[in-house]
C-alpha positions in Angstrom: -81.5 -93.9 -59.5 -79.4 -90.7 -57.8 -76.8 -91.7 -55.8 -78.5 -90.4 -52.5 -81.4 -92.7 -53.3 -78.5 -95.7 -54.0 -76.5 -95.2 -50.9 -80.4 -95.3 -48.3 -82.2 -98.0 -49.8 -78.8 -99.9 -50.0 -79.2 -102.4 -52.7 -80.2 -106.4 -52.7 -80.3 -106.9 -56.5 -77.1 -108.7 -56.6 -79.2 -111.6 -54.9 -82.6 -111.5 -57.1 -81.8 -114.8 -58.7 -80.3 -116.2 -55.7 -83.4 -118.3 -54.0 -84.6 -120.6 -57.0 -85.4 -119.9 -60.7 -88.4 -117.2 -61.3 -92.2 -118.9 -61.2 -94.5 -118.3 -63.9 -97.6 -117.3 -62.2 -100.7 -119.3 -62.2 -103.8 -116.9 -62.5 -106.6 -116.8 -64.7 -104.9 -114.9 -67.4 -102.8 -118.2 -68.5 -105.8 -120.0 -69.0 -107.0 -117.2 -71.6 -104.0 -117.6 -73.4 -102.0 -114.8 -71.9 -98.4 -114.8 -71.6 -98.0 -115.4 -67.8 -95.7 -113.0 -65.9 -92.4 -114.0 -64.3 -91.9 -113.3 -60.7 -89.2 -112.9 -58.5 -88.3 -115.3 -55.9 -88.0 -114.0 -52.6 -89.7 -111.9 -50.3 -91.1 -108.2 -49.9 -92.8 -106.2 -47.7 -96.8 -106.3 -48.2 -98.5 -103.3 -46.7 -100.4 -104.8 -43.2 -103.7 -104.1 -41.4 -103.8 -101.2 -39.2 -101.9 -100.9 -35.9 -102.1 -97.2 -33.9 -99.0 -95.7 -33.4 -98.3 -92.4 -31.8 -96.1 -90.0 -32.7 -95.9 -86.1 -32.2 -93.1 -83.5 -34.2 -89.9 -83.0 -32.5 -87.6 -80.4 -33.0 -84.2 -81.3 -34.2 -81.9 -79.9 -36.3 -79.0 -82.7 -37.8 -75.3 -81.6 -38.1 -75.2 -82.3 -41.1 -78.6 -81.8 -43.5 -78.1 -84.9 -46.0 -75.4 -86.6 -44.5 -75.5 -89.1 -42.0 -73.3 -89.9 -39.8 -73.9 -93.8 -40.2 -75.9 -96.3 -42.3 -76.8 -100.2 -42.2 -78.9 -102.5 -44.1 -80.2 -105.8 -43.0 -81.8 -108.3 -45.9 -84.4 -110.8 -45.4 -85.8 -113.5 -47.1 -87.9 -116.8 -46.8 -86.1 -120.0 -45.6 -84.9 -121.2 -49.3 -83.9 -117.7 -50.5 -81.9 -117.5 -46.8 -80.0 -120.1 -47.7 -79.4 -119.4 -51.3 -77.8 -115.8 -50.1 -75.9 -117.8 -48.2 -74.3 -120.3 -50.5 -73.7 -117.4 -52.9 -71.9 -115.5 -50.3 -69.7 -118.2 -48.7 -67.8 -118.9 -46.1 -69.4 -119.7 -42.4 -72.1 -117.8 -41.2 -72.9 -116.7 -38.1 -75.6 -116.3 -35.8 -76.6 -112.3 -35.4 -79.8 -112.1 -33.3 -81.3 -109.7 -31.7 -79.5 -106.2 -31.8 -76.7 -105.5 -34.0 -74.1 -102.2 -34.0 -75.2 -99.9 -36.4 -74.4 -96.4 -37.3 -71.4 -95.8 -36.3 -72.2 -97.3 -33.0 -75.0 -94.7 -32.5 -77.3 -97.4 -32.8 -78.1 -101.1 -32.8 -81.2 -102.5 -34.6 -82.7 -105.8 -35.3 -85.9 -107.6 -36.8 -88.4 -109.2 -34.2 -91.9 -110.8 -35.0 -95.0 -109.9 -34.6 -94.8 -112.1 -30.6 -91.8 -110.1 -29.6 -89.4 -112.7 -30.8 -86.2 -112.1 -33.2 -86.3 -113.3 -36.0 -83.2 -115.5 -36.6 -80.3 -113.9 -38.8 -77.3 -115.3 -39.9 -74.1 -113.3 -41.1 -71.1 -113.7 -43.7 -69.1 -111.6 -45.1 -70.5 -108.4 -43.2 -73.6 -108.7 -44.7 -76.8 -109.6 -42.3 -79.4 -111.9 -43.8 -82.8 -112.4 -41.4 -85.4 -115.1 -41.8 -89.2 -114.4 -42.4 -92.4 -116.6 -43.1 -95.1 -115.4 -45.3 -97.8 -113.6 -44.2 -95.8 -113.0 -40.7 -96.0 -109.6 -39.0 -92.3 -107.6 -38.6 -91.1 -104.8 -36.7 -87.9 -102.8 -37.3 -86.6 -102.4 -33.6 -84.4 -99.3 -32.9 -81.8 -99.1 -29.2 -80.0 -95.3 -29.3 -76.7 -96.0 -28.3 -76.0 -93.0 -27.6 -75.9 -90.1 -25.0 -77.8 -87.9 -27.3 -80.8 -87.6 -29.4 -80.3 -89.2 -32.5 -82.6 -89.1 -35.7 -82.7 -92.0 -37.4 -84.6 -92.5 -41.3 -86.0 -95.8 -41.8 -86.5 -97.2 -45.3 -88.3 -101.0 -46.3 -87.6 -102.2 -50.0 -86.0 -98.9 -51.0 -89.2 -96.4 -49.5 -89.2 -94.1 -47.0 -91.3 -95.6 -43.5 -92.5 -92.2 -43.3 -94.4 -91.7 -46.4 -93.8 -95.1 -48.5 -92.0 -93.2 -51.2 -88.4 -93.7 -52.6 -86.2 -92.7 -50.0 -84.3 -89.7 -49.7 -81.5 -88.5 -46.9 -83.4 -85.4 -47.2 -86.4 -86.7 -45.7 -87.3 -86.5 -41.8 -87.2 -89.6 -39.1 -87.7 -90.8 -35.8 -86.0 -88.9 -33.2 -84.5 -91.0 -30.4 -83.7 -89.8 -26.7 -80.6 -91.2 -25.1 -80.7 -95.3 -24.8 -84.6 -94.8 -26.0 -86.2 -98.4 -27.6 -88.3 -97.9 -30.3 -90.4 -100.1 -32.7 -91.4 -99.1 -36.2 -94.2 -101.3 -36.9 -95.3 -100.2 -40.6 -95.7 -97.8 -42.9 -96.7 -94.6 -41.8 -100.0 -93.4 -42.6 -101.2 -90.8 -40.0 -99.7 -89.4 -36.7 -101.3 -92.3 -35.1 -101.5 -95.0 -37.2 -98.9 -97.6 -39.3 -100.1 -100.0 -42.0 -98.1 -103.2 -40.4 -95.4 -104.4 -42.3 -95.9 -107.7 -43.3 -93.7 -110.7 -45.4 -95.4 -111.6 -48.9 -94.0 -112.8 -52.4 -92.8 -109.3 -54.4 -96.1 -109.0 -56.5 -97.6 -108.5 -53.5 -95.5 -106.2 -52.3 -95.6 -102.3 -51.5 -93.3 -101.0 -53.6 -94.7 -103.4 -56.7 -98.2 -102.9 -56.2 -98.0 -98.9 -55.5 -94.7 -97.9 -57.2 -94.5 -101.3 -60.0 -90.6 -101.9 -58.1 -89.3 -104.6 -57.1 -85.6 -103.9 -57.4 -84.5 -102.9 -53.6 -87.4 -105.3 -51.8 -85.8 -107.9 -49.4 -83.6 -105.1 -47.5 -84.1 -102.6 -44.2 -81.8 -99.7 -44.3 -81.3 -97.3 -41.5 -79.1 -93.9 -41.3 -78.0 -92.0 -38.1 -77.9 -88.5 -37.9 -76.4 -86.6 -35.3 -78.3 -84.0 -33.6 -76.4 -79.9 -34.4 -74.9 -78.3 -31.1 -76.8 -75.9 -29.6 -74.4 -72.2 -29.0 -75.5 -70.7 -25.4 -77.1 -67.7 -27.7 -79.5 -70.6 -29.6 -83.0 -70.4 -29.5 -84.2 -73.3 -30.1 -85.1 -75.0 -33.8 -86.5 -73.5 -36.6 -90.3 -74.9 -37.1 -88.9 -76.4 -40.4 -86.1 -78.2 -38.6 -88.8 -80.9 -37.1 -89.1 -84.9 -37.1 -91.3 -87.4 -35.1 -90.9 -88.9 -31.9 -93.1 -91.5 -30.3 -95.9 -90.1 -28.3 -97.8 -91.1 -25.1 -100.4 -89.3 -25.9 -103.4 -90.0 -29.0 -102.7 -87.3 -31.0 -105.2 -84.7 -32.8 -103.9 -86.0 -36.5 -103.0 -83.3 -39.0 -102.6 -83.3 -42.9 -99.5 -84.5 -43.9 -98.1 -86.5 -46.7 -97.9 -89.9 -45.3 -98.0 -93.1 -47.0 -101.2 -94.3 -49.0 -102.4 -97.5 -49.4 -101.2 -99.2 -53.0 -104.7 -98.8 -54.3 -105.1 -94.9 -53.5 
């Protein structure tokens, strides 16, 4: 793994045995006489039924191409493997729902159901551990902070929201106007469309079933960028220097290489 990778999909393998001891699977294959698999406790993101989504290119060009100006993570887990982290981490926690600073305070973002409610979080030791229950619809919820566009790459179990492959500082986000809300409800998979994010054990996953990885699932990273100052001579961005913004209007969908189901 490159270091750019590393420092996006920030890491939650120090906690893969944390939630119980692994569970030998119970499919047909051990009554054949196979050698059942082991799977990892925990939770991952499965990829979800449909949901439209609009969302049209934006022009903005970062201050800085490939580094941000901020980063977070958030983990999540089912009840046990919550308090497992926990335990392993010490000390009291504390409640952290709804909206929490990120970025640099460019940005706060949060975890909320599939009803609109958050889900609840608990934190110790700076690290920020939400709750899930299987099969439960999730949304990433984003709040710009601040008093200029921001772009902001989202990545679930270590891929990129965008196109659902490793993630990459090089690749392009959601632009946010100043103090805009948004909600990143899935994967991406056209200009108007997500694939919903939903909680499921890791071999139902995402990133096992379409990339065989389970070693970043359980975490939500998000990095800021800043947008680059405009000199009076400027003329605008480059048609390269483009991400996606939320649209109010359907729009005509285009090719690009968004994310593909795990059995393409």
């Amino acid at each position: 793994m490159n270091t750019t990778r590393a420092a996006l999909l920030l890491s939650a393998a120090i906690f893969a045995g944390c939630a119980s001891q692994p569970k030998r699977r119970t499919d047909a294959t051990q009554s054949r006489g196979f050698a059942p698999a082991l799977e990892r406790p925990g939770f991952g993101t499965s990829w979800g039924e449909q949901r439209e989504s609009w969302v049209e290119p934006a022009p903005f060009v970062r201050a800085s191409a490939a580094r941000p100006s901020g980063q977070a993570r958030m983990y999540y887990n089912d009840p046990d493997g919550t308090r497992a982290m926990l335990t392993f981490l010490g000390g009291d926690a504390r409640p952290c729902e709804g909206l929490q600073a990120a970025g640099g305070g460019l940005l706060r973002f949060g975890l909320r159901n599939g009803n609109g409610a958050w889900l609840d979080c608990r934190e110790s030791h700076g690290r920020r551990i939400a709750t899930g229950e299987h099969g439960a619809r999730y949304e990433i919820i984003l709040k710009n902070d601040a008093r200029r566009a921001v772009e902001v790459l989202v990545s679930v179990d270590g891929l990129d929201s965008m196109d659902g492959k490793p993630a990459s500082f090089t690749k392009r986000g959601y632009v946010l106007a100043p103090f805009e809300t948004l909600a990143v409800e899935g994967f991406r998979t056209s200009r108007a469309t997500v694939a919903a994010f939903r909680f499921g054990p890791m071999f139902d996953s995402y990133g096992h079933r379409r990339h065989g990885d389970t070693t970043n699932a359980g975490v939500v990273g998000v990095a800021v960028f800043e947008e680059k100052r405009r000199t009076p001579a400027g003329n605008g961005s480059a048609s390269t220097d483009r991400a996606w913004r939320a649209s109010a209007t359907r729009p005509a969908d285009a090719g690009r290489d968004f994310a593909t189901p795990p059995e393409a």
